[in-house]
LOZADO-104627 format. One record per residue (C-alpha): z, y, x; residue in one letter. Coordinates in steps of 0.02 Angstrom, whole numbers, plus 50000, padded with zeros to 5 digits. Each point is the difference from the previous one (the first is absolute). Example, Ala and Ser with C-alpha at 12.3 -4.5 7.8 and 13.67 -1.06 7.14 Angstrom:
2
- 50390;49775;50615;A $
- 49967;50172;50069;S $
***
This chain:
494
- 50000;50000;50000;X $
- 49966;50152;50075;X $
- 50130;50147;49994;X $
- 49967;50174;49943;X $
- 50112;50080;50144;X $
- 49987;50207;49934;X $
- 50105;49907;49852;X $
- 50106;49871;50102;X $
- 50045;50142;50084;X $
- 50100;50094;49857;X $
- 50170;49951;50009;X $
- 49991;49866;50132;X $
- 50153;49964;50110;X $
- 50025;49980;50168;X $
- 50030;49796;49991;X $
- 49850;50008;49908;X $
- 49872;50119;50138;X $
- 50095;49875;50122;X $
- 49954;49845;49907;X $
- 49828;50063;50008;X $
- 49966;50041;50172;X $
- 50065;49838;50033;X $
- 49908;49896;49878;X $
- 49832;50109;50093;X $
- 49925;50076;49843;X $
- 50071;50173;50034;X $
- 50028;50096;50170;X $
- 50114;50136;50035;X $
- 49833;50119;50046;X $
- 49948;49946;49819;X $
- 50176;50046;49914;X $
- 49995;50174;50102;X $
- 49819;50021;49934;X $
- 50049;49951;49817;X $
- 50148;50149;50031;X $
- 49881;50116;50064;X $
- 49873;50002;49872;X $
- 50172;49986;49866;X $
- 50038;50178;50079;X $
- 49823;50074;50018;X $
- 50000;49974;49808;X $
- 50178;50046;49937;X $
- 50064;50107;50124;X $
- 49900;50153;49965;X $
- 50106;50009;49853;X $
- 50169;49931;50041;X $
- 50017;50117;50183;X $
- 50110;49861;50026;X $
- 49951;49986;50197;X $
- 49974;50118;50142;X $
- 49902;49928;50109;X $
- 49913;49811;50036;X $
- 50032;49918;50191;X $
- 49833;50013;50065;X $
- 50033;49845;50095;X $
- 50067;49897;49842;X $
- 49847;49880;50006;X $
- 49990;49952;50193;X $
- 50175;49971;49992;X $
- 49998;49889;49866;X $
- 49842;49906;50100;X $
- 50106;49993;50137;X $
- 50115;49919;49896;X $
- 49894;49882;49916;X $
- 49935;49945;50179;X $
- 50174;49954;50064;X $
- 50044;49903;49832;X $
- 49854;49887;50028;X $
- 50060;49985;50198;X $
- 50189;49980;49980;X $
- 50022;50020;49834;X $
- 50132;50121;49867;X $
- 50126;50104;50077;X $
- 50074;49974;49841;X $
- 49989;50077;49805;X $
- 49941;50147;50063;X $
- 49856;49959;50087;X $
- 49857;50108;49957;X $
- 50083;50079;49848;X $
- 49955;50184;49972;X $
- 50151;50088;49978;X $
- 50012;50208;49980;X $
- 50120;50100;50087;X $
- 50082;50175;49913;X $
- 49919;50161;50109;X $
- 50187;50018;50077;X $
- 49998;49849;50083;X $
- 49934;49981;50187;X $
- 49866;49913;50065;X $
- 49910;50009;50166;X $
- 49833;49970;49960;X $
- 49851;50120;49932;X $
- 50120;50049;49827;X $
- 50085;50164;49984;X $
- 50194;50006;49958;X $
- 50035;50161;49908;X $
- 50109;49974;49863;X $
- 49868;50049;49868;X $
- 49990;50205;50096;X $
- 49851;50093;50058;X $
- 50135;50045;50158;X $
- 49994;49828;50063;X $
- 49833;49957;49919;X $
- 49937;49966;50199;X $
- 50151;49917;50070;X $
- 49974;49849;50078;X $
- 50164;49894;50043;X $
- 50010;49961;50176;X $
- 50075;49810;49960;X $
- 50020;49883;49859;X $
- 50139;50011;49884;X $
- 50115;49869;50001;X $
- 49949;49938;49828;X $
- 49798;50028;50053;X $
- 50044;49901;50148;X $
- 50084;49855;49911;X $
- 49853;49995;49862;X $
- 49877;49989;50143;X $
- 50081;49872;50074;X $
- 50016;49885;49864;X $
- 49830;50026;49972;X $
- 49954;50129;49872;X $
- 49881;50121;50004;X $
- 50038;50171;49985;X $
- 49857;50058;49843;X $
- 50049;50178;50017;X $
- 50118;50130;49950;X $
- 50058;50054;49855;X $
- 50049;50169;49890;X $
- 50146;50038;49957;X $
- 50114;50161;49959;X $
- 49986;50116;50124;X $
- 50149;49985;50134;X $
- 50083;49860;49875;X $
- 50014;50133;49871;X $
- 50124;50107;50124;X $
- 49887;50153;49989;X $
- 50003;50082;49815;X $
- 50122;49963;49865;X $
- 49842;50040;49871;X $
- 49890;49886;50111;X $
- 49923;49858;49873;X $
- 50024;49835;50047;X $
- 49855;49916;50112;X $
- 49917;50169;50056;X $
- 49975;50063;50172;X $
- 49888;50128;50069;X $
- 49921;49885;50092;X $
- 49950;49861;49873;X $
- 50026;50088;49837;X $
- 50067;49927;49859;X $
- 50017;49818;49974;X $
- 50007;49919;49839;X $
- 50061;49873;49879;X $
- 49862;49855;49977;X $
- 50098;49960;49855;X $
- 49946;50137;49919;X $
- 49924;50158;50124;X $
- 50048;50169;49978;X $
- 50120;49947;49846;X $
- 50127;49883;50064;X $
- 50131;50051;50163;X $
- 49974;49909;50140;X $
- 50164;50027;50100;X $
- 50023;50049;50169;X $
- 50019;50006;50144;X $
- 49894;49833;50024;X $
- 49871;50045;49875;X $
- 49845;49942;50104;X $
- 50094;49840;50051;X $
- 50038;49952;49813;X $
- 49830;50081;49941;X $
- 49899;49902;50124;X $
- 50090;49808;49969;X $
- 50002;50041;49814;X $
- 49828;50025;50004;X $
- 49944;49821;50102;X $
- 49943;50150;50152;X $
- 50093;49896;50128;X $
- 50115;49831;49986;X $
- 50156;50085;50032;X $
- 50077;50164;50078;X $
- 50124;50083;50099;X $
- 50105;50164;49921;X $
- 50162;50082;50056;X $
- 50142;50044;49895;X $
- 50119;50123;50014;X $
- 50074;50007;49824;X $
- 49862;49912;49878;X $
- 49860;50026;50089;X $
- 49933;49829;50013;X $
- 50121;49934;49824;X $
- 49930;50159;49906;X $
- 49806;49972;50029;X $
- 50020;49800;49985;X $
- 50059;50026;49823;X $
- 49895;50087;49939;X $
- 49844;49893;50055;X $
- 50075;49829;49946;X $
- 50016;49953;50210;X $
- 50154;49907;50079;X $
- 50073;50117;50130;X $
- 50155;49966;50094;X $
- 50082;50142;50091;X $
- 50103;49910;50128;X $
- 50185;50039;50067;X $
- 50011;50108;50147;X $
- 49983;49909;50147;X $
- 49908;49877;49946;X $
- 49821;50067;50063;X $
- 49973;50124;50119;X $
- 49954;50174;49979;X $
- 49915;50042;50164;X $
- 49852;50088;49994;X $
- 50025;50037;49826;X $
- 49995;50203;49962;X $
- 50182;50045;49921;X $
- 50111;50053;49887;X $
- 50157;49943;50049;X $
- 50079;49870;50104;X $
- 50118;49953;49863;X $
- 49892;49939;49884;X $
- 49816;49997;50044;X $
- 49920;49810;50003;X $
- 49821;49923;49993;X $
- 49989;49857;49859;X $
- 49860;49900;49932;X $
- 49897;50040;49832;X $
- 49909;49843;49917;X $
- 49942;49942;49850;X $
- 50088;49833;50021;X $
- 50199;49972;50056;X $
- 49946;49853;50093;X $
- 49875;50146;50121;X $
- 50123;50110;50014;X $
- 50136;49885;50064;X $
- 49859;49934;50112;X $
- 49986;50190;50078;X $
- 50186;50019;50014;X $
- 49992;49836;50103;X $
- 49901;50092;50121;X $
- 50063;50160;50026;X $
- 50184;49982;49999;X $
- 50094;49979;50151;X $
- 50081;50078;50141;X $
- 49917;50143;50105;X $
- 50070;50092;50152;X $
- 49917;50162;49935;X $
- 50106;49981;49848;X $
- 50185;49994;50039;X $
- 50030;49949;49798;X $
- 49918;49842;50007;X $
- 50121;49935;50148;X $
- 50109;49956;49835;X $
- 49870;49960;49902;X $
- 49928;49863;50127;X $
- 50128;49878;49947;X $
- 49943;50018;49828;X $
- 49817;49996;50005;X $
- 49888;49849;49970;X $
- 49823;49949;50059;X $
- 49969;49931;49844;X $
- 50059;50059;49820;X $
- 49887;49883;49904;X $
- 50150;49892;50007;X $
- 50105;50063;49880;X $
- 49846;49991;49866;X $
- 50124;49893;49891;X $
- 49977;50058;49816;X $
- 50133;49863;49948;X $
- 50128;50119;50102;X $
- 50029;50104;49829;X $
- 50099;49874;49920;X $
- 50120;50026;50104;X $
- 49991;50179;50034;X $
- 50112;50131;49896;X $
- 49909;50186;49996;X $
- 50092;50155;49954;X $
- 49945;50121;49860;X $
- 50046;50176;50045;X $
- 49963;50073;49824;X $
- 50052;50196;50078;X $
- 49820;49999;50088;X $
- 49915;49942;49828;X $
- 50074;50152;49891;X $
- 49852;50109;50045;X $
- 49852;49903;49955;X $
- 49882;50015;49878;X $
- 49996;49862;49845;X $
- 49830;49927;50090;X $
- 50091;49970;50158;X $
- 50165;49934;49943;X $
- 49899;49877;49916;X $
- 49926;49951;50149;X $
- 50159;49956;50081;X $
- 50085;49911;49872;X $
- 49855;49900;49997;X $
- 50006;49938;50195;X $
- 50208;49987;49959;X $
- 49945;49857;49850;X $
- 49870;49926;50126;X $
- 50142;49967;50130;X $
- 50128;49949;49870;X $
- 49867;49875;49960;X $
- 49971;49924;50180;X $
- 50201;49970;50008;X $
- 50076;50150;50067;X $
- 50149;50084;49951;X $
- 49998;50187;49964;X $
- 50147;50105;50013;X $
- 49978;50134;49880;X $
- 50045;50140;50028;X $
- 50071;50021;50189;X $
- 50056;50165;50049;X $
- 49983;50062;50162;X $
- 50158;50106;50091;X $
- 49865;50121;50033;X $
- 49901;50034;49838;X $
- 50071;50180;49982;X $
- 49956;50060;50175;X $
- 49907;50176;50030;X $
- 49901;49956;50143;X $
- 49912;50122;50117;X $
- 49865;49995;50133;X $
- 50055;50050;50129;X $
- 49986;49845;50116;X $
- 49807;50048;49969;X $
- 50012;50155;50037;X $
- 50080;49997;50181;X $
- 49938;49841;50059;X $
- 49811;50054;49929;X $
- 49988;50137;50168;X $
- 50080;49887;50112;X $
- 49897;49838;50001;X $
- 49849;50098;49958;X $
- 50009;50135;50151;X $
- 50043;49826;50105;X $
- 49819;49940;49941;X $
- 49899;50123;49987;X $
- 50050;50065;50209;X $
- 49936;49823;50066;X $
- 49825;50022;49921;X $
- 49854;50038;50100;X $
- 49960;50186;50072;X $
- 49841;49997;49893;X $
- 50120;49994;49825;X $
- 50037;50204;49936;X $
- 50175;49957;49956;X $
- 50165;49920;50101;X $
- 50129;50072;49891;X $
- 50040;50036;49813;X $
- 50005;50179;50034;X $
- 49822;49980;50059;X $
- 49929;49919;49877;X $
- 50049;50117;49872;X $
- 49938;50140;50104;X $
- 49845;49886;49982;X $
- 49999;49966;49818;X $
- 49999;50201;49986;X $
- 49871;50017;50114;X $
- 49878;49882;49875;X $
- 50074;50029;49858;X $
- 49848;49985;49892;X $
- 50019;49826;50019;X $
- 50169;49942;50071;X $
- 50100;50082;49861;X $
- 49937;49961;49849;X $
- 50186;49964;49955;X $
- 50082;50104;50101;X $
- 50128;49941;50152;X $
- 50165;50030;49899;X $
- 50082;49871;50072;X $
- 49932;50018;50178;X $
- 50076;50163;50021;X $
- 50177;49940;49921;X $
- 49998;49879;50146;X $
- 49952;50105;50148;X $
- 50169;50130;49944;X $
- 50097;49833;50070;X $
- 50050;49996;50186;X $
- 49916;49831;50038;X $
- 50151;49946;50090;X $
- 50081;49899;49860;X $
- 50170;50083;50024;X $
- 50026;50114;49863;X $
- 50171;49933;49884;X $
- 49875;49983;49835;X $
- 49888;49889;50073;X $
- 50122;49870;50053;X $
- 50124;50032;49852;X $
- 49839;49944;49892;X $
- 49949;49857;50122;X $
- 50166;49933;49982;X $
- 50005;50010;49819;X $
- 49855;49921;49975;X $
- 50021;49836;50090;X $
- 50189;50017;49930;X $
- 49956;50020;49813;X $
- 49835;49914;49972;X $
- 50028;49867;50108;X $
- 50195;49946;50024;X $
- 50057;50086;49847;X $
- 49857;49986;49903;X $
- 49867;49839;50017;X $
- 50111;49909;50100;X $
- 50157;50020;49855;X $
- 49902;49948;49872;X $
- 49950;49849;50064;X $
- 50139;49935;50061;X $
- 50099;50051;49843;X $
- 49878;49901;49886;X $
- 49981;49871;50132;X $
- 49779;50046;50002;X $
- 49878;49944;50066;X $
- 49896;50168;49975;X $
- 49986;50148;49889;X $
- 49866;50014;49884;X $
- 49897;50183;49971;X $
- 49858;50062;49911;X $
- 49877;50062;50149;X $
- 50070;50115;50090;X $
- 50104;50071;49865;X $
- 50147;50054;50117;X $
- 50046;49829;50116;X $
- 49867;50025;50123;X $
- 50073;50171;50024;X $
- 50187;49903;50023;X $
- 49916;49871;50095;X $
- 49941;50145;50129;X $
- 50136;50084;50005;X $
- 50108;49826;50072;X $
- 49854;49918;50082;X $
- 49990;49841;49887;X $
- 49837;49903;49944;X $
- 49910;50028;49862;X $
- 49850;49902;49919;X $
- 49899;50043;49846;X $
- 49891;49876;49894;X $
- 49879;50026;49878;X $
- 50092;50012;49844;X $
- 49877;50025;49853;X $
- 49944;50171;49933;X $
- 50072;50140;49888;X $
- 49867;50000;49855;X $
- 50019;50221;49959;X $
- 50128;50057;50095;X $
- 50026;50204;50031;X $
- 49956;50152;50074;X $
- 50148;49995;50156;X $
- 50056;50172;50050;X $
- 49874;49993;50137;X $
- 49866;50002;49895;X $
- 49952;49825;50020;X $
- 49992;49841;49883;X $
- 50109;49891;49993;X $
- 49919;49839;49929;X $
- 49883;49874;50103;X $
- 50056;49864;50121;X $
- 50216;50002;50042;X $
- 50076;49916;50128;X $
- 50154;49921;49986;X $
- 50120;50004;50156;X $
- 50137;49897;50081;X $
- 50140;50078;50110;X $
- 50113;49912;50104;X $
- 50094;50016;50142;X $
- 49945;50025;50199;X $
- 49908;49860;50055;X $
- 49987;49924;49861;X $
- 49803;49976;49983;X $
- 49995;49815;49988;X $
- 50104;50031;49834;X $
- 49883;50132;49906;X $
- 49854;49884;50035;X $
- 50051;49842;49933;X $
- 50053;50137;49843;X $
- 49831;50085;50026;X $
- 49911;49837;49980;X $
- 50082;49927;49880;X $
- 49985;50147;49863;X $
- 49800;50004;50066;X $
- 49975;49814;49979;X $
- 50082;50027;49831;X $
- 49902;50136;49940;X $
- 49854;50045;50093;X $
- 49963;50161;49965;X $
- 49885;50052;50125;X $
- 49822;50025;49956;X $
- 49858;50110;50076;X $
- 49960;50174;49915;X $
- 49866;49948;49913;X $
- 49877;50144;50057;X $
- 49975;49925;50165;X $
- 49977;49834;49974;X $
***
């Protein structure tokens, strides 16, 4: 029988383009083609990437050469995976974080998560949008724009539905069959926030878990790369593969004895019989009747696979006012630290620069306006001032010790269950925990947010636990998926 590859293509996993390449009806220079042509005819519209790696299809012949001479480096082999525009990569890709200030930067060395990818064998499709300096520039900034790539949008429904940010491209891209998986960052929601709303897995892992070298900042305390898939089984398959210990990355020294090479393992849908999940109905007052419904619908699905709910759990720190300033101060540090080791040839090495910059061009740098830019740059950059650490404190005091970590040890959890990222990812941050959000269905109307967005189309729904405790949020991950299976391509780019 002979297969129609532009459709195997939609939706296919990474067992699956494995299987293939194996079985010899499908090569990884094919799969990058069948991506390629996916993007030359949906991209136009989506903006979901910046740029294509020019040397996407020799690499993946190179590949394909040594898999017929020594065969797989393992389930990455030849898969096309994309990489969010603030990640490094030293190859013939730009790393700009989505501005027209860094839109000719090349990174003089891999990331540590670029470097992992390409040694398991990926290959690096290209880069893509996202919003612009992980939406640390402009408190009016929509999600997914930068002046650099414009806006991305929804395929779910374009120019109607949110997208999310700060990962916009990365969700927009996978959501969209453009590439087999991707990389995004997360600060607070950035990769949780975009996953949801384009029916993708995304795990946002604990701190220390994968490095951040190489990746442009926010803050130390609670930036992270994480995968986005369409499948819990690829995404554990990328956390495999970039998690471990890094001598650039002082964090992961804890985080080594933690990490595994291989997450598929804890694929074990039969865990959620035995699993108890906490409802924290405070972060459910707000939503709309179309999205409530959506969550009481995955709490009946996992009452129905065997596990017990605890509802309601309260958390010690439901009432908190929380602030930003751990943003704020650590935003100039880390980013004057990058931006001086970039090449002579780059117009900025500070923040103070580039917002001289950004006023220079104007026109088309500040479409949004560099608010939060400027609210930054009034810090010292030395870390030292009494706010910053009285909020750093509080934060890994109340969200994690007093706050995620009370709850479940109170209720004796295994994880907490949210809508999206309606508050926990925020908590999550805060502490440093894991997160990981599964396709949970959509909200049929919805409302208009006070945003100005929509609130209906694809939710995610999200499991919180602990630090370190990844293996536990997949099996929970893949047992509500295997349960449900929500997922399913946005019909206008089939």
């Amino acid at each position: 029988m002979k297969i129609n590859k532009r459709k195997w293509i939609i939706e296919a996993d990474i067992f699956g383009m494995q299987a293939a390449m194996e079985e010899g009806w499908l090569s990884s220079e094919e799969l990058v083609t069948l991506y390629l042509e996916r993007i030359g005819t949906h991209d136009p519209l989506l903006r979901s990437l910046l740029e294509i790696n020019p040397d996407a299809i020799d690499i993946a012949k190179a590949l394909d050469k040594e898999r017929g001479e020594t065969g797989s480096r393992g389930s990455l082999h030849g898969i096309p995976i994309l990489l969010k525009d603030n990640i490094d990569t030293r190859d013939r890709l730009h790393t700009s974080a989505g501005s027209v200030a860094l839109a000719n930067s090349y990174a003089a060395e891999d990331s540590a998560v670029a470097a992992r990818l390409r040694a398991a064998g990926a290959v690096i499709l290209g880069k893509t949008n996202m919003t612009e300096w992980a939406n640390f520039m402009s408190g009016s900034m929509w999600a997914g724009y930068s002046s650099r790539g414009g806006q991305t949008l929804n395929p779910y429904g374009p120019g109607e539905l949110f997208i999310g940010g700060s990962s916009s491209g990365s969700a927009a891209a996978v959501a969209a069959n453009l590439g087999a998986a991707a990389i995004g960052t997360e600060t607070s929601g950035s990769i949780i926030s975009p996953a949801c709303q384009t029916a993708l897995v995304g795990i946002k892992p604990t701190i220390g878990l994968v490095s951040r070298a190489g990746i442009i900042p926010i803050t130390n305390s609670q930036d992270t790369a994480g995968p986005m898939a369409r499948t819990v089984t690829d995404a554990a398959i990328l956390l495999g593969v970039i998690a471990g210990a890094d001598e650039r990355d002082e964090a992961t020294a804890a985080g080594a004895r933690h990490a595994q090479q291989d997450y598929t393992s804890f694929l074990d849908a039969s865990y959620l019989k035995q699993a108890r999940i906490g409802i924290p109905r405070f972060y459910y007052k707000d939503l709309d009747e179309d999205r409530l419904a959506v969550i009481e619908r995955a709490i009946e699905a996992l009452k129905e696979s065997g596990a017990a709910i605890i509802d309601p759990v309260e958390l010690p720190c439901e009432q908190v006012d929380w602030d930003w300033h751990v943003l704020r101060y650590e935003f100039k540090r880390y980013l004057n630290d990058y931006l001086a080791k970039l090449d002579e040839s780059v117009p900025v090495h500070s923040l103070q620069e580039l917002i001289a910059y950004n006023e220079r061009f104007a026109e088309i740098a500040l479409k949004y306006g560099q608010g939060t830019l400027i609210w930054s740059e009034e810090t010292s950059g030395t870390l030292t001032e009494p706010e910053y650490m009285e909020s750093l404190r509080r934060n890994k005091e109340l969200a994690g010790k007093q706050g995620i970590d009370a709850a479940l040890e109170k209720y004796r959890l295994d994880a907490l269950l949210f809508l999206g990222n309606e508050g926990g990812d925020d908590l999550a941050a805060r502490a440093g925990y894991p997160v990981i959000t599964v396709p949970g269905g959509d909200a049929e109307q919805g409302i208009i947010a006070p945003g100005g967005y929509v609130t209906k189309g694809p939710q995610g729904i999200s499991f919180i636990g602990t630090a370190f405790s990844e293996p536990t949020l997949i099996k929970l991950a893949y047992g509500y998926e295997q349960a449900t299976k929500h997922r399913y391509p946005p019909s206008a780019f089939n």
